[in-house]
C-alpha positions in Angstrom: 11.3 -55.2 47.6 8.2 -53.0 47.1 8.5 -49.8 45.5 10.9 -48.0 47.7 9.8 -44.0 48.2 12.6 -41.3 48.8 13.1 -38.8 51.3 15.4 -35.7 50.9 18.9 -35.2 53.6 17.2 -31.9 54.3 14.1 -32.8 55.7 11.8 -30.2 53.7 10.3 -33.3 51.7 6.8 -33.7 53.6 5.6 -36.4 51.2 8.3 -39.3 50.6 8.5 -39.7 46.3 8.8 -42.5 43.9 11.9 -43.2 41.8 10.3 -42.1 38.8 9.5 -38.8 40.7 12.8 -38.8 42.3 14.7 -38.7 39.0 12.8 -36.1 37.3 12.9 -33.8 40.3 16.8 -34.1 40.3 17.2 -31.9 43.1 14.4 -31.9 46.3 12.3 -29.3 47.2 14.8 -26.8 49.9 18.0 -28.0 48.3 18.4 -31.3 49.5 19.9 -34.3 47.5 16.9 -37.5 47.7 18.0 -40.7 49.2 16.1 -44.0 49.3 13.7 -45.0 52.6 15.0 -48.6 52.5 18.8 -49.8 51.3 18.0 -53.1 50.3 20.5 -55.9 51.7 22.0 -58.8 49.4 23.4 -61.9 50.7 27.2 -63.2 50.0 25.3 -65.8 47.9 23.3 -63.2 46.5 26.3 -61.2 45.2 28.2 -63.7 44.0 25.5 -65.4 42.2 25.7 -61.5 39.3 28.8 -62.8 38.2 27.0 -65.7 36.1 24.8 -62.8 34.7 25.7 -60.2 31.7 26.0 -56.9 33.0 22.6 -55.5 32.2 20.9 -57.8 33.7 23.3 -57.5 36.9 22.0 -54.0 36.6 18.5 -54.9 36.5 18.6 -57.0 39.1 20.1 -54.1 41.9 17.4 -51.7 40.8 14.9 -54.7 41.2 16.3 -54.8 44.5 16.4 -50.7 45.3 12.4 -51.2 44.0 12.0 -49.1 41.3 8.6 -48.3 40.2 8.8 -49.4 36.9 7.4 -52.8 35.2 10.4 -55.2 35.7 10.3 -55.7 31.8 11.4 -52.0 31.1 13.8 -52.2 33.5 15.4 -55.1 31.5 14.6 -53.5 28.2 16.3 -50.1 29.4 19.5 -52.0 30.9 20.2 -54.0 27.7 19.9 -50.6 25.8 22.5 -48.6 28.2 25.3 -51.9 28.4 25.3 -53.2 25.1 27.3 -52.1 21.8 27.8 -49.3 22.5 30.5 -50.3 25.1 33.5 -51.3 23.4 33.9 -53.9 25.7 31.0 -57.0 26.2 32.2 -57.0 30.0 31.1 -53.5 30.2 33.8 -52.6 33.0 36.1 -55.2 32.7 38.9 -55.7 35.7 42.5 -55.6 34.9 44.7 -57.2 37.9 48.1 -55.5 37.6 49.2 -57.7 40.9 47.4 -60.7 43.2 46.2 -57.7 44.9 46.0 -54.6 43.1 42.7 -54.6 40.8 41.7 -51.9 38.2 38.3 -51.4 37.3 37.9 -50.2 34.1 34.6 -48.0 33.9 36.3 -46.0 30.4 35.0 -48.5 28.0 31.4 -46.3 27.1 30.7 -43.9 24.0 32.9 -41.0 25.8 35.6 -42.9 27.1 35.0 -42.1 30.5 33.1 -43.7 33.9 30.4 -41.3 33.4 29.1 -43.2 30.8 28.1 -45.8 33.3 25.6 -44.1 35.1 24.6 -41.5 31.7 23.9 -44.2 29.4 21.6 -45.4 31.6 20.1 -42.3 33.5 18.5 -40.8 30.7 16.6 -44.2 29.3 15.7 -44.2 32.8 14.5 -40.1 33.0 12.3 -40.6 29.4 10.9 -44.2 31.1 9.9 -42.2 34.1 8.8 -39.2 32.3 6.0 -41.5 30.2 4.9 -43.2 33.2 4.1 -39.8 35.0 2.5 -38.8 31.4 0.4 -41.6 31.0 -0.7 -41.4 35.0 -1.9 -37.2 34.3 0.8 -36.4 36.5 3.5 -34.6 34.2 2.4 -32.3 31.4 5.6 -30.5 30.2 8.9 -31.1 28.6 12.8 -31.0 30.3 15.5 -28.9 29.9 18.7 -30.8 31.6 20.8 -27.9 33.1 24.5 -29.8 33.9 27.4 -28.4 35.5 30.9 -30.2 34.5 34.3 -30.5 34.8 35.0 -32.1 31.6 33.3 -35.8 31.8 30.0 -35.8 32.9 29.5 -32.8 30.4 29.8 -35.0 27.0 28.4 -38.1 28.4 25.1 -36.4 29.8 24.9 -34.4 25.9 25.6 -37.7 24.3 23.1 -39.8 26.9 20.2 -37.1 26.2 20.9 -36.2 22.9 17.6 -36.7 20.8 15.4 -38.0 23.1 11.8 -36.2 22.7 10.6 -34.1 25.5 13.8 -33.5 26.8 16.7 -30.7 25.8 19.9 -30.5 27.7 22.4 -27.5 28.2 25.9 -28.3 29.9 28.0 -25.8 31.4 32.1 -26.2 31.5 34.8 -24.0 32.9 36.4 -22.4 30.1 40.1 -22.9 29.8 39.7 -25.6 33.0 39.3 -28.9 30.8 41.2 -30.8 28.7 41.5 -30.2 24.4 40.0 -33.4 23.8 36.9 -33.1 26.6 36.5 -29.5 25.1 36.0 -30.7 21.5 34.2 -33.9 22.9 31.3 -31.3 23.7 31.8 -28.6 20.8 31.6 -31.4 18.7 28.5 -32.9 19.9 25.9 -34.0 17.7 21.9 -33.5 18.4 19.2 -31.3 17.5 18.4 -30.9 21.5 21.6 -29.7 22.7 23.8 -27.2 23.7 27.1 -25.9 25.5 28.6 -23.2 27.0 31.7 -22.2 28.4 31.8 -20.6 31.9 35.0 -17.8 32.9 35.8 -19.1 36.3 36.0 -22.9 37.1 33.9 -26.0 37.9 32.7 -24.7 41.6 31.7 -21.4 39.6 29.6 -23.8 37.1 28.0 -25.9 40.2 27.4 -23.1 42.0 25.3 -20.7 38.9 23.3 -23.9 38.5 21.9 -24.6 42.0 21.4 -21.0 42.0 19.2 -21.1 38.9 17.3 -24.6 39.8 16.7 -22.3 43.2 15.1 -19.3 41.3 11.3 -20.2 41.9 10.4 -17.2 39.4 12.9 -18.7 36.5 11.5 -21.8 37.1 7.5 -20.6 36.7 8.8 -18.6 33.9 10.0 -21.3 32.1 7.2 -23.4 32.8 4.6 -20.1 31.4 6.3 -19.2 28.0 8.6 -22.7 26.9 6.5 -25.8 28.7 9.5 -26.5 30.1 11.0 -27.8 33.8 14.9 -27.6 34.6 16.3 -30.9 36.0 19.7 -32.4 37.1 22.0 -35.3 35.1 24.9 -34.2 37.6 25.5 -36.7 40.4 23.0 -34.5 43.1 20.7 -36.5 40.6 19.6 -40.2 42.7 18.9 -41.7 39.1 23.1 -41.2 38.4 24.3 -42.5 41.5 21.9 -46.0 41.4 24.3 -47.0 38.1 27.2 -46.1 39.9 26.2 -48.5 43.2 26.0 -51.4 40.5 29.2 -51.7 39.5 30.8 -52.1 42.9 28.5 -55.0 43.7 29.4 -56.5 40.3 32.8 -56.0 40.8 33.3 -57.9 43.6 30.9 -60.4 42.1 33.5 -60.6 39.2 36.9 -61.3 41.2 34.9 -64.2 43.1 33.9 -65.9 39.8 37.6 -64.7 38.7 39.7 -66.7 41.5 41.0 -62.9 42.8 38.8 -63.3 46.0 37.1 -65.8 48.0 33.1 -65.4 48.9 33.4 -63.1 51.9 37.0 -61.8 51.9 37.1 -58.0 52.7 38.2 -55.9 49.2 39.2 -52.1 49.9 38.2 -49.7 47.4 39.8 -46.6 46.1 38.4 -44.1 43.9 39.7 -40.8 42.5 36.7 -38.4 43.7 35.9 -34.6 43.9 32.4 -34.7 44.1 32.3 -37.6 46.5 29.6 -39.3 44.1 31.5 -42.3 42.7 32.8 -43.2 46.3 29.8 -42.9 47.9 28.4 -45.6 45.4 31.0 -47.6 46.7 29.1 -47.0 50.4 26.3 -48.0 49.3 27.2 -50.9 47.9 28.8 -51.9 51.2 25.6 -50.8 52.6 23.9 -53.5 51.0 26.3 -56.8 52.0 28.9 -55.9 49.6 32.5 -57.2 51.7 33.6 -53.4 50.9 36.3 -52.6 54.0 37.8 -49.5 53.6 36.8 -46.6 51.5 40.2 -45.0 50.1 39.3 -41.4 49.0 42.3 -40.0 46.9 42.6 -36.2 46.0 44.6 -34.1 43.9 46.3 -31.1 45.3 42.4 -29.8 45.6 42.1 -31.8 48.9 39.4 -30.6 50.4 38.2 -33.9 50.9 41.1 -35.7 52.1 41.5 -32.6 54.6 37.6 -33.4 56.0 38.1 -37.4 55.9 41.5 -36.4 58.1 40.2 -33.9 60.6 36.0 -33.8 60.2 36.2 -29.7 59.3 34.9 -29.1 55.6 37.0 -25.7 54.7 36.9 -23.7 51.5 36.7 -20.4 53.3 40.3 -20.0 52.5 41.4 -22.5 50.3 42.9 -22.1 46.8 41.5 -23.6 43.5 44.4 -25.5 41.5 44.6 -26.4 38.4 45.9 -29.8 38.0 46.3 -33.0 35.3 43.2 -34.3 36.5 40.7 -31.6 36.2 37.8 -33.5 36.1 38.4 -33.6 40.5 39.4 -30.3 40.5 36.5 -29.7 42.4 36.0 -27.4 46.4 32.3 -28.3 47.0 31.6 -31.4 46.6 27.3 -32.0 46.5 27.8 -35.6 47.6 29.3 -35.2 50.9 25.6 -34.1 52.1 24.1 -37.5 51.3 27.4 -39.6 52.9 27.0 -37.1 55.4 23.1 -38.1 56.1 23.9 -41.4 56.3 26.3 -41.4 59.0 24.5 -38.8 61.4 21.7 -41.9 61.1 19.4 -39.6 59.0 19.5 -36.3 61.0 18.0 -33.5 58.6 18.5 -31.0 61.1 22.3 -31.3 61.4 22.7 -31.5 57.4 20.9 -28.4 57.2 22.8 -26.2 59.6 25.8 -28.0 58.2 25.1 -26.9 54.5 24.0 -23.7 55.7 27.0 -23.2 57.2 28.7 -23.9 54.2 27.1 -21.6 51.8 27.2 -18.8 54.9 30.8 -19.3 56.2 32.1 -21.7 53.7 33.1 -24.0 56.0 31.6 -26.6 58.9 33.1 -29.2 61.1 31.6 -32.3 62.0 30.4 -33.7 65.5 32.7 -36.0 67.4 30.5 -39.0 67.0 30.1 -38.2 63.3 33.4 -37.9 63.0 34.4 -41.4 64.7 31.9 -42.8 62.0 33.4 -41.2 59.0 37.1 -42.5 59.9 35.1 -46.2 60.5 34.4 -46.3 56.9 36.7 -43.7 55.2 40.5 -42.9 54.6 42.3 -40.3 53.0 45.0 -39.0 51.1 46.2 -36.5 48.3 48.4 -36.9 45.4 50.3 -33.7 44.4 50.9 -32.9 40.4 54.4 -33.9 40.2 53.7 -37.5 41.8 50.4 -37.7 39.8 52.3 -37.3 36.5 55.7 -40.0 37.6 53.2 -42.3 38.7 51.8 -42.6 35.3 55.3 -43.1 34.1 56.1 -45.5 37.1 53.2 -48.1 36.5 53.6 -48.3 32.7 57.1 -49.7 33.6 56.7 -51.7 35.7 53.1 -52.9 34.6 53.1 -51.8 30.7 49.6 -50.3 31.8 49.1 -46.6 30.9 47.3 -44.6 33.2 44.9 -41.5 33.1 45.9 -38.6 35.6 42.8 -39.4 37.6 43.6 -43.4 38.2 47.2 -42.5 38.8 46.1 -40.4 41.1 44.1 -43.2 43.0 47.3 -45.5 42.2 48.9 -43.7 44.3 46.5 -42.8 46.7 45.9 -46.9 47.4 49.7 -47.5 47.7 50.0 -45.2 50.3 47.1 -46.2 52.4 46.6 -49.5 51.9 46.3 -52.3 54.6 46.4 -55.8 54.2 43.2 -56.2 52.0 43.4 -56.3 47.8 42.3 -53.0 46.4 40.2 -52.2 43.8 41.3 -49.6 42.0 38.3 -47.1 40.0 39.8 -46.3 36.8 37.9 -43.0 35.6 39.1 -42.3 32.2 40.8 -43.4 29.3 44.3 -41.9 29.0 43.8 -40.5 25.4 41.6 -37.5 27.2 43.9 -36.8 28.6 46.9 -37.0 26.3 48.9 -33.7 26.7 49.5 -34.7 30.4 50.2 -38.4 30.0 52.9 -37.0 27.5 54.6 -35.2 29.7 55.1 -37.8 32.2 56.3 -39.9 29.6 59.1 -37.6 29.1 59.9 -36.9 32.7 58.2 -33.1 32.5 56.8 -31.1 35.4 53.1 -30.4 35.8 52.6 -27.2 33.5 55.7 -27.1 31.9 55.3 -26.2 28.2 55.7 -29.3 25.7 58.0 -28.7 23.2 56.5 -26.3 20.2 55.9 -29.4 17.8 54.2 -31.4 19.7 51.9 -27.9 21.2 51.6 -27.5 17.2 49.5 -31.1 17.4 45.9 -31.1 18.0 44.5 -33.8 21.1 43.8 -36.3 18.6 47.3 -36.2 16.9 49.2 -35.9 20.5 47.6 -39.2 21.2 48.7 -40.9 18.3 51.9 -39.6 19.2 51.5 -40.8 22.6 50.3 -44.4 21.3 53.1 -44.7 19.2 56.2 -44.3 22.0 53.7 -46.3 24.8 52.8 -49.4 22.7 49.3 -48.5 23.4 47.3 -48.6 20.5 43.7 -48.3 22.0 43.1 -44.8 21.7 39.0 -45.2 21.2 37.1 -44.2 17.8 35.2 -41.5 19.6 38.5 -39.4 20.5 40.6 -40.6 17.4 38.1 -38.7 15.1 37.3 -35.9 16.9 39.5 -33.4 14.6 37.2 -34.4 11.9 34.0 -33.0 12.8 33.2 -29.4 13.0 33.0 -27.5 16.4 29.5 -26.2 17.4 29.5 -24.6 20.3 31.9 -21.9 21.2 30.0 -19.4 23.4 31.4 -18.3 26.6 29.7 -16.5 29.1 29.9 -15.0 32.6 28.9 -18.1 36.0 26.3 -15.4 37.3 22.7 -16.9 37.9 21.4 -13.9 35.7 23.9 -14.8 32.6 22.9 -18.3 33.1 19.4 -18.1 32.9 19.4 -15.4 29.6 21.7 -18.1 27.9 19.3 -20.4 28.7 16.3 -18.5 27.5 18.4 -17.5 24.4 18.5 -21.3 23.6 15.0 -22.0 24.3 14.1 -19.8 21.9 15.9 -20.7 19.4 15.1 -24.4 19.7 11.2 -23.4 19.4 11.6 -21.7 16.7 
């Protein structure tokens, strides 16, 4: 494909952009999220044919075929730098089959143990690569700050993706109190000369919500620009440049249980993915966009089921709606930024109706669908929601009868698939490695409730030494390097501060300043 240009799902982008453009931008001028012109489409033959490939160069090849404007050599250089040793695993996001047709894929097996990794290994190669480029054309003549939003994952892997790179400083936002011990010291821990981290008092909508705010203030931004030389930009998933990675592995996947006997060239393959920001499932769309034999899109929620309430009735609702903690914090998530592109899609490209929709949103805090629209998102999607009680027995339930331990999130997608699933093999996205989540997995071990208190020696025990604990009574001895030594390096980052755009953006002048001096 020639270079494919991007367009925003708002319709305030005049002049479509590059990829490298794309990327840096993060979010479009007006709010909306960029989207590709042209979805390229790949043959059965084509698909297939990855599987004799390593995964970077799978990689390569999709955003060969998306058209990225960069040399094809840097693309391959870039790939075998973000899927190489530092996976723990050579197959990158290897597929464990815990029936003929229940397949896990496991996307945990990066630097921070969780599927972020696959796209923010890769992202910010891809952000410096297209930085330079714009450099060397006279088109860019400032550094990056990387302003990130998280609810526990995407927070360490974006700090550990960015960390170091020249022209580039990142600052990542989490809701204090709202993420697990071991994501908490995963970024207060984190090593780099460019980074930093704060916690936020509310929780992860609170986060999103101060940061669009402060990537909208067009006086912050000039400010910025005058006194540090700096622009903000995006590693969440509004960024196009994290959701491309994501689109990979679907297509490889499938590629992998042809070449694995688990599927024959052309069989349908339903997909279900534990999602609160909508981004990891609407790879999956895209890769059934593009010739992937993707069926059904099984979108599983925890009791924050905002989604699974939209997929089920085509009226997005947070007007009312209460925030809930649960084992899986990382979906505990109300607005989720990805819906607007899915959205896009299916209204064939209608900026006007995304707008109003959004606007809506942000106005009313709620929106509902047209009846065509709505016909269209139950072609493609279904829905359900996994309560905190089920979430934690399923974990229990599928390590006996399976001996295969479970993270909240993928339990909660376990069960998800089993109660919607049709006649099709599922593939199953695993999101995290159980050891982040340790305290949880624990109590469904033991046959606790969500919440209730673990007994005072085990509270005593830090995340790394529950885990150990928890590795000991499972038989599963895997608990990754990264999170095993954890209690061994000093925390340093333990500011918290208020969600308001005006708190946000002294913090992040505070740091600024202290990084230029």
């Amino acid at each position: 494909m020639e270079d494919n240009r991007y367009i925003d799902t708002r319709g305030c982008v005049t002049e479509p952009v590059e990829f490298t453009e794309a990327v840096i931008n993060g979010l479009a001028d007006g709010g909306g999220l960029y989207v590709p012109m042209n979805i390229p489409q790949l043959t059965i033959d084509d698909i297939c044919a990855l599987a004799k490939l390593p995964y970077a160069q799978r990689a390569a090849s999709i955003y060969r075929a998306f058209g990225v404007n960069l040399p094809a050599q840097t693309i391959d250089e870039l790939m075998g730098q973000a899927y190489g040793s530092n996976f723990d695993d050579e197959r990158i996001c290897p597929i464990t089959s815990l029936d003929a047709n229940t397949h896990v894929l496991e996307l945990w097996h990066g630097p921070t143990s969780a599927f972020k990794d696959m796209a923010l290994q890769c992202l910010p190669r891809f952000f410096s690569a297209s930085a330079s480029q714009l450099r060397e054309q006279g088109r860019l003549d400032h550094d990056f700050l990387i302003l990130v939003a998280t609810s526990g994952d995407t927070g360490k892997a974006a700090l550990e993706g960015f960390r170091d790179l020249d022209h580039v400083s990142i600052s990542v936002m989490y809701p204090d109190g709202g993420v697990s011990d071991i994501q908490y010291r995963q970024m207060a821990t984190q090593r780099g000369g460019n980074v930093n981290v704060w916690g936020v008092r509310g929780n992860f909508d609170d986060c999103q919500t101060g940061a669009k705010n402060v990537f909208g203030d067009e006086k912050f931004a000039a400010k910025l620009l005058a006194e540090h030389g700096m622009s903000l930009s995006s590693a969440n998933s509004i960024n196009w440049g994290r959701l491309l990675p994501q689109v990979v592995y679907y297509v490889s996947a499938y590629a992998q249980l042809v070449a694995d006997g688990k599927l024959s060239a052309g069989d349908p393959l339903d997909v279900c993915v534990p999602t609160g920001n909508f981004g990891n499932i609407l790879a999956a769309y895209y890769a059934k966009r593009m010739g992937t034999p993707i069926d059904m899109l099984l979108c599983a929620s925890n009791e924050n089921r905002v989604l699974t309430d939209f997929i089920n009735t085509g009226t997005y609702d947070v007007s009312d709606r209460p925030f809930v903690l649960t084992p899986s914090p990382s979906m505990d998530i109300l607005v989720s930024s990805n819906l607007e592109r899915q959205l896009f899609e299916l209204t064939d490209r209608n900026a006007q109706a995304i707008a109003e929709w959004m606007s809506d949103l942000k106005t009313k805090r709620r929106f509902r669908v047209d009846e065509e629209t709505f016909k269209r998102v139950r072609e493609h999607f279904a829905a359900d929601s996994v309560d905190n009680s089920e979430c934690l027995r399923t974990i229990k339930e599928v390590l006996d009868k399976h001996d295969y331990l479970l993270d909240p999130h993928t339990a909660v997608a376990y069960r998800a698939a089993q109660n919607l699933r049709g006649e099709n093999p599922v593939l199953i996205a695993s999101t995290a490695h159980w050891a982040k989540f340790g305290n949880n997995v624990y109590r469904a071990l033991h046959d606790m409730e969500p919440g209730e208190p673990l007994p005072a020696d085990v509270e005593a025990l830090s995340g790394c030494q529950l885990n150990e604990l928890v590795a000991q009574e499972s038989g599963h001895h895997d608990v990754p390097r990264g999170l095993a030594e954890l209690d061994e390096l000093p925390i340093r980052f333990t500011e918290v501060i208020d969600g308001t755009t005006a708190d946000i953006e002294h913090a992040t002048e505070q740091f600024l300043a202290a990084l230029q001096q």
